[in-house]
N, CA, C and O atoms as a GROMACS GRO file, in nm:
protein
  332
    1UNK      N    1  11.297 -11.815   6.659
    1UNK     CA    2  11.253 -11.950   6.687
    1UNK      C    3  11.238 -12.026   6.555
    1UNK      O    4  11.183 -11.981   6.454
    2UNK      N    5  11.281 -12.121   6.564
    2UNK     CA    6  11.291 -12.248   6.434
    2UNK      C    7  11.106 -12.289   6.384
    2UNK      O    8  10.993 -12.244   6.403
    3UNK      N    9  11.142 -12.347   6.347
    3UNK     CA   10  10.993 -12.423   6.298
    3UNK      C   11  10.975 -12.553   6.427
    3UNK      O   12  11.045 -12.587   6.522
    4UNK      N   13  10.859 -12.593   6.378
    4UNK     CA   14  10.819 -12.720   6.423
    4UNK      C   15  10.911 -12.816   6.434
    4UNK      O   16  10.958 -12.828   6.547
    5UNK      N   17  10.949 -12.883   6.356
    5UNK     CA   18  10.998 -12.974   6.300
    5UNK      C   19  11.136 -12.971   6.387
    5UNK      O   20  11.166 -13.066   6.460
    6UNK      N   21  11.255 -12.800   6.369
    6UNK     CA   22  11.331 -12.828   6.439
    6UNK      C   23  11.361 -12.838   6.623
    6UNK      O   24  11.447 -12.889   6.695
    7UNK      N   25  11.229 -12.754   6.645
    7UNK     CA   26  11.180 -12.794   6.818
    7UNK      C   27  11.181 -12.916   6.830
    7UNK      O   28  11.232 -12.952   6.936
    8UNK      N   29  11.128 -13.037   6.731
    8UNK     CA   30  11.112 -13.186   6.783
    8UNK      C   31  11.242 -13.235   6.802
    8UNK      O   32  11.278 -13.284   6.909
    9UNK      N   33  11.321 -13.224   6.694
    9UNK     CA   34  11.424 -13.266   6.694
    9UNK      C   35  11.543 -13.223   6.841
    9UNK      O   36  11.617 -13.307   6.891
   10UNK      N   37  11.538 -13.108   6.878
   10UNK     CA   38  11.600 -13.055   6.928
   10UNK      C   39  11.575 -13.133   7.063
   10UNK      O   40  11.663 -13.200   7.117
   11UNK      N   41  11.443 -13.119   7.116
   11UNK     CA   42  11.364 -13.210   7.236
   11UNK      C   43  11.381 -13.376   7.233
   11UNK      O   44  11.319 -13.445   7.315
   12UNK      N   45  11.436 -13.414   7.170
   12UNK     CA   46  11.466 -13.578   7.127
   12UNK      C   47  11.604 -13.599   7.051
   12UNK      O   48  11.609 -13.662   6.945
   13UNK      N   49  11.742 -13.529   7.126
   13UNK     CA   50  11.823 -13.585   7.042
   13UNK      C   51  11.871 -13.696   7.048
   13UNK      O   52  11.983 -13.698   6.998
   14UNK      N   53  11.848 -13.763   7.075
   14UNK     CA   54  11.883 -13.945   7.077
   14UNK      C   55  11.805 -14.020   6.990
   14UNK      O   56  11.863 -14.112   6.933
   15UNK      N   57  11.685 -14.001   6.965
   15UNK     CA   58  11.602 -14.080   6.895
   15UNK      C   59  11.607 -14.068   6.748
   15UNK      O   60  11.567 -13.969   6.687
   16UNK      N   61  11.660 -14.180   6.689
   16UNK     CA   62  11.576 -14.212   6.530
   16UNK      C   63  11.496 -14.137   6.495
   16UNK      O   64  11.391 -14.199   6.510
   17UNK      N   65  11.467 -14.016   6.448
   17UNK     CA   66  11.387 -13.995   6.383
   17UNK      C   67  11.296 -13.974   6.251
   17UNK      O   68  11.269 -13.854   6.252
   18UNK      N   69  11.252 -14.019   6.168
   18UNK     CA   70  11.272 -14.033   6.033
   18UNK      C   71  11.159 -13.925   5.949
   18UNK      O   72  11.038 -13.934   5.969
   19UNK      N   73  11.214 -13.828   5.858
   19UNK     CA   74  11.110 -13.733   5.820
   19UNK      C   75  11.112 -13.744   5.616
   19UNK      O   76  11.170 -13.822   5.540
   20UNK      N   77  11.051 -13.666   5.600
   20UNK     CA   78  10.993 -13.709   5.491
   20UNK      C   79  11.072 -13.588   5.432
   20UNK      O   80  11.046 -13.479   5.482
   21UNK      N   81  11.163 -13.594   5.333
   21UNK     CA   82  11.212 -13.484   5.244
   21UNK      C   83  11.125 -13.381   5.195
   21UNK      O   84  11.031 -13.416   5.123
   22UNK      N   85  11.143 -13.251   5.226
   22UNK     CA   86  11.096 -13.105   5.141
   22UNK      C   87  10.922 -13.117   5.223
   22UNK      O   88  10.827 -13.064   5.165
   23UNK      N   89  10.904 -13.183   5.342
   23UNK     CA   90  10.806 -13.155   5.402
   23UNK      C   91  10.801 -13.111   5.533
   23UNK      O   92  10.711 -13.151   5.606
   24UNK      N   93  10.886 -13.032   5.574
   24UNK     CA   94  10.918 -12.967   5.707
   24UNK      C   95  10.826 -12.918   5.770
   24UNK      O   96  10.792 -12.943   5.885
   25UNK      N   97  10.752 -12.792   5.641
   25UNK     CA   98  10.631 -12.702   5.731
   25UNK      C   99  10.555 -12.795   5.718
   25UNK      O  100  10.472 -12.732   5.784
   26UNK      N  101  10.520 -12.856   5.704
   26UNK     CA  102  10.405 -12.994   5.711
   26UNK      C  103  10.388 -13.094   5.836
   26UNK      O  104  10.307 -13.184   5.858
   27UNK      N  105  10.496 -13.042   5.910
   27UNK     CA  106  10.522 -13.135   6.041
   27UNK      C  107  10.401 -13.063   6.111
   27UNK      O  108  10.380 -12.945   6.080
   28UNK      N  109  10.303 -13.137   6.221
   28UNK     CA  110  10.239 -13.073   6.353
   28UNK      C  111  10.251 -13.188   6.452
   28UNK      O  112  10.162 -13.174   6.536
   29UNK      N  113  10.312 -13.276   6.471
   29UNK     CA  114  10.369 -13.372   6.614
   29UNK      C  115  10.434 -13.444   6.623
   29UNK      O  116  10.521 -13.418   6.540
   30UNK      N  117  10.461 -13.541   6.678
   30UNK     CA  118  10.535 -13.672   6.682
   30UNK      C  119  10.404 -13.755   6.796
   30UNK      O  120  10.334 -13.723   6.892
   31UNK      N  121  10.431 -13.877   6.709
   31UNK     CA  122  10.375 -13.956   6.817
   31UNK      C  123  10.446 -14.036   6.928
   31UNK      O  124  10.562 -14.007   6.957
   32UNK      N  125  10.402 -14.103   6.971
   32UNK     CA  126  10.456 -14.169   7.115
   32UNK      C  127  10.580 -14.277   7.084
   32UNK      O  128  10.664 -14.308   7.168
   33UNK      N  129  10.575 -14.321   6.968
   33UNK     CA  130  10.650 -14.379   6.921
   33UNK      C  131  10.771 -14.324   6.767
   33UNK      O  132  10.823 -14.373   6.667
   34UNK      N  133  10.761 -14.190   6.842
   34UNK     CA  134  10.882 -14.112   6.748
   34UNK      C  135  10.858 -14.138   6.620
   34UNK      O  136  10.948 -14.149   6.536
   35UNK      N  137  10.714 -14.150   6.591
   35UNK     CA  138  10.726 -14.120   6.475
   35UNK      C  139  10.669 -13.952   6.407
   35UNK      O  140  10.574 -13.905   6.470
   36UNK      N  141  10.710 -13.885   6.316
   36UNK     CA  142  10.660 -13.780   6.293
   36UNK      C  143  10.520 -13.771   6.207
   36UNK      O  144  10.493 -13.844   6.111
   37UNK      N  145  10.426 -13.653   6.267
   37UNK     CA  146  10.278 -13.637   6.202
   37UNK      C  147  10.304 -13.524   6.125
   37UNK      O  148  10.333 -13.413   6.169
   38UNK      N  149  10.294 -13.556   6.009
   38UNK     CA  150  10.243 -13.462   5.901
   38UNK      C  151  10.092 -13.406   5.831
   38UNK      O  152  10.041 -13.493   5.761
   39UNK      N  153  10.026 -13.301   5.836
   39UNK     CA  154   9.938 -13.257   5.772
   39UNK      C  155   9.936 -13.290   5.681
   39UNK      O  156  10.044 -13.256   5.633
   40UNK      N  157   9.839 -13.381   5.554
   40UNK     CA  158   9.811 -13.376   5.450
   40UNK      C  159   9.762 -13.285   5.372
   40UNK      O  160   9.777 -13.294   5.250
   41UNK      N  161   9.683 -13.164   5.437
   41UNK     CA  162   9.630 -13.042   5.344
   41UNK      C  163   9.795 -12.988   5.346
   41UNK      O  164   9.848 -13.002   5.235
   42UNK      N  165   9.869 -12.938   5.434
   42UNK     CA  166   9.986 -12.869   5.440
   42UNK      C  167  10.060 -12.918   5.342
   42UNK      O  168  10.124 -12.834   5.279
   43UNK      N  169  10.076 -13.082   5.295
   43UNK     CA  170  10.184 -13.144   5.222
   43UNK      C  171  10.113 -13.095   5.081
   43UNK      O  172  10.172 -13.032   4.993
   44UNK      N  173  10.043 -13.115   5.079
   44UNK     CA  174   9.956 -13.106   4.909
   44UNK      C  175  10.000 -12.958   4.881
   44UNK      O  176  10.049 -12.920   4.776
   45UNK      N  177   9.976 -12.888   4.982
   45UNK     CA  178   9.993 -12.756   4.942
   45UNK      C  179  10.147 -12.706   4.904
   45UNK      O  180  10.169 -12.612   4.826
   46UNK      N  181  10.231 -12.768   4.957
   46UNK     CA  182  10.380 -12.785   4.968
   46UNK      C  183  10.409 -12.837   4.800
   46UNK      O  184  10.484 -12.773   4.725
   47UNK      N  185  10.361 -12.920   4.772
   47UNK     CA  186  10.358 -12.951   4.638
   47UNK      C  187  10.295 -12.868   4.541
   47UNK      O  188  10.341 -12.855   4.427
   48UNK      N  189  10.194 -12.812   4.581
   48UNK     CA  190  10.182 -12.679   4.484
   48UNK      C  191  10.225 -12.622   4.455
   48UNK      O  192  10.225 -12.595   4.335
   49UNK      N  193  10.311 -12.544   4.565
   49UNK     CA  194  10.387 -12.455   4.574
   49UNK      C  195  10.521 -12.451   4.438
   49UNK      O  196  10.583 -12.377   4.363
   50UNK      N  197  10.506 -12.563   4.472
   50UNK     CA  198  10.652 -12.620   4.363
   50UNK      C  199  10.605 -12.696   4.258
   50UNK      O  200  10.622 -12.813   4.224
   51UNK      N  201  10.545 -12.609   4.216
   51UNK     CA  202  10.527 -12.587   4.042
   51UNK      C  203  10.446 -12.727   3.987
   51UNK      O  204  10.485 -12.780   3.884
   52UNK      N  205  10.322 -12.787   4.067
   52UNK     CA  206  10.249 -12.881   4.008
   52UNK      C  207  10.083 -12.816   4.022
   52UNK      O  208  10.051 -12.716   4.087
   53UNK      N  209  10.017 -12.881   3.963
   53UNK     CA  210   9.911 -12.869   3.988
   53UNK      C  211   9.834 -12.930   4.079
   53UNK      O  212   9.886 -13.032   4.125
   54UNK      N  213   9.704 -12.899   4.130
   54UNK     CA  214   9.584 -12.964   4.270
   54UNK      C  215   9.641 -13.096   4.206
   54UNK      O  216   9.736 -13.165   4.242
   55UNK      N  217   9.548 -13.110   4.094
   55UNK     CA  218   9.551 -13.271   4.081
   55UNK      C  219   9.696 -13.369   4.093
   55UNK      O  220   9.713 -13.458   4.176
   56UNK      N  221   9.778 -13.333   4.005
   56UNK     CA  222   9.934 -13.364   4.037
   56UNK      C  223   9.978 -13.399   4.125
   56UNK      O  224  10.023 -13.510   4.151
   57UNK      N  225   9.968 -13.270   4.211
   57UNK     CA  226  10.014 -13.262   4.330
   57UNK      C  227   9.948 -13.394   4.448
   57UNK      O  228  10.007 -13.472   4.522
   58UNK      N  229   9.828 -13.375   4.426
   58UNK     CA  230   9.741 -13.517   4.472
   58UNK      C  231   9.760 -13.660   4.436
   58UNK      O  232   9.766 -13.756   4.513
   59UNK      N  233   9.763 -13.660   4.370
   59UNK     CA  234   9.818 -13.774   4.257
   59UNK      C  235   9.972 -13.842   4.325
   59UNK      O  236   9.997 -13.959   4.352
   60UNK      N  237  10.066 -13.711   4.339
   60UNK     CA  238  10.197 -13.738   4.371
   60UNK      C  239  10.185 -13.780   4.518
   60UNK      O  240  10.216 -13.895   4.547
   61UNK      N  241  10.137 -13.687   4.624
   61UNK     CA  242  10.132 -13.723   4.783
   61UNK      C  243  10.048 -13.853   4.765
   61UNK      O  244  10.142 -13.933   4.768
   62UNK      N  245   9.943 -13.928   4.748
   62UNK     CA  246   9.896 -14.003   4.783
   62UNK      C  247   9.998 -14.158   4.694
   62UNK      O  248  10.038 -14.262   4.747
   63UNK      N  249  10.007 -14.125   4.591
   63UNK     CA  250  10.110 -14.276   4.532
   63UNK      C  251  10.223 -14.280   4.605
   63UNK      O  252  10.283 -14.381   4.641
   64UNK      N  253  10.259 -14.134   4.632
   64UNK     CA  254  10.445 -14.184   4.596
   64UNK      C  255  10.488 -14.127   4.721
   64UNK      O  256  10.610 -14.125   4.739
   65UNK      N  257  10.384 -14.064   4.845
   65UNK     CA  258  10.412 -14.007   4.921
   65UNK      C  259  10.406 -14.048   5.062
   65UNK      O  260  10.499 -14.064   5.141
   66UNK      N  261  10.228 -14.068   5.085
   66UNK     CA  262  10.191 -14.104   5.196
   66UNK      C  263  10.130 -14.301   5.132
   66UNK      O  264  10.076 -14.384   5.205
   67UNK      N  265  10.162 -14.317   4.997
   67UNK     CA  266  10.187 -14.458   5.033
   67UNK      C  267  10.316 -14.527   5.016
   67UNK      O  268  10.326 -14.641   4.970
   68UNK      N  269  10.395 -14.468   5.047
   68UNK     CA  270  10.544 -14.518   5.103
   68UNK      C  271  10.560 -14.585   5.266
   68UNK      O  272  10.559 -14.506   5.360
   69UNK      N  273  10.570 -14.688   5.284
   69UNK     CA  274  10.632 -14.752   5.407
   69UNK      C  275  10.789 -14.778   5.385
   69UNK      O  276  10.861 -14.844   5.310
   70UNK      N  277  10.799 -14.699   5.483
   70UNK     CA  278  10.981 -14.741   5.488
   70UNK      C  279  11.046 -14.764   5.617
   70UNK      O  280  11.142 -14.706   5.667
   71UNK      N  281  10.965 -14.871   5.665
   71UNK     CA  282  11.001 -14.935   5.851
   71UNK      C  283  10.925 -14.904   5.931
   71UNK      O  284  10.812 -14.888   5.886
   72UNK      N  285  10.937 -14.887   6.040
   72UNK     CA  286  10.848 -14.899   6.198
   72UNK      C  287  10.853 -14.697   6.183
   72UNK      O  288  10.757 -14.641   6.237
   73UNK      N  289  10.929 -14.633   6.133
   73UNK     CA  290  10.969 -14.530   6.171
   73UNK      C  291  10.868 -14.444   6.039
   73UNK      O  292  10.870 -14.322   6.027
   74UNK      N  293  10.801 -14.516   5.968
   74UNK     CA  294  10.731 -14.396   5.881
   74UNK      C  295  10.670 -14.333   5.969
   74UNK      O  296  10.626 -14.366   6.079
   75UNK      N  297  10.671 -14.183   5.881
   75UNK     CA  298  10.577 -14.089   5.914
   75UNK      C  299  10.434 -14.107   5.938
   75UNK      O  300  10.393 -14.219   5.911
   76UNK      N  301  10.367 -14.041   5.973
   76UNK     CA  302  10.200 -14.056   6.011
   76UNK      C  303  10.178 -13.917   5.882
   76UNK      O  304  10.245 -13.817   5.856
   77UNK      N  305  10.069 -13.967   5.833
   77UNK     CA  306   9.954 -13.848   5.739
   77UNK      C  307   9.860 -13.842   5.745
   77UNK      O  308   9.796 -13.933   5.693
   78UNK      N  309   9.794 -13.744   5.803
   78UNK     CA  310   9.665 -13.708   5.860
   78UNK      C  311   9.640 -13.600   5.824
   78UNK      O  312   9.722 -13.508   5.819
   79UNK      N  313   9.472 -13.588   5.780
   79UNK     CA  314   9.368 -13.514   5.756
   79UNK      C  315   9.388 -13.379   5.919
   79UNK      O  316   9.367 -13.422   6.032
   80UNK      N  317   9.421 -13.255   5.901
   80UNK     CA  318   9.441 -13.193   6.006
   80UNK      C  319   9.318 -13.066   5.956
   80UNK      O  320   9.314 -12.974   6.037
   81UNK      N  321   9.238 -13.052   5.858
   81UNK     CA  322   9.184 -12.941   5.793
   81UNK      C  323   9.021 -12.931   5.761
   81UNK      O  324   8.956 -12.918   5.657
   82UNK      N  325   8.982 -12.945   5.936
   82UNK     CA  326   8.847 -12.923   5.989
   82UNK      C  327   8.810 -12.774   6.042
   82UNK      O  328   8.882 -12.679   6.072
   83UNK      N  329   8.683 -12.789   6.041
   83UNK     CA  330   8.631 -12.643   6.056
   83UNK      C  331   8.533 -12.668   6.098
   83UNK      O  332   8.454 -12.578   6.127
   0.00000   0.00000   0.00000
């Protein structure tokens, strides 16, 4: 079985869907309006992974990441990392 990301796709092949480069495992929904939800703890961590640091990495998702608008079709970024 694929990831997340490619179940959505697979369940919606007609629709526009617009995702955010090198953040796949970071996907957990789509909303009602096809757009895709990404975890923000998952993305930060995704950026760790690849060779930056907490802060960096923070630094990078919030400027250049989750404040990007690019049409009706951006992604959603949400806080998913309660306890």
């Amino acid at each position: 079985m694929g990831n997340l990301l490619d179940e959505i796709l697979d369940n919606y092949p007609d629709e526009e869907i617009l995702k955010a480069d090198g953040f796949d495992d970071a996907v957990i929904g789509i909303d009602t309006h096809m757009r895709l939800v990404y975890s923000i703890p998952k993305s930060i961590e995704i950026l760790v992974k690849d060779d930056m640091t907490m802060e960096d990495a923070m630094d990078h998702f919030y400027y250049n990441v989750s404040g990007s608008y690019v049409g009706e079709k951006t992604p959603i970024w949400v806080e998913d990392n309660f306890e």
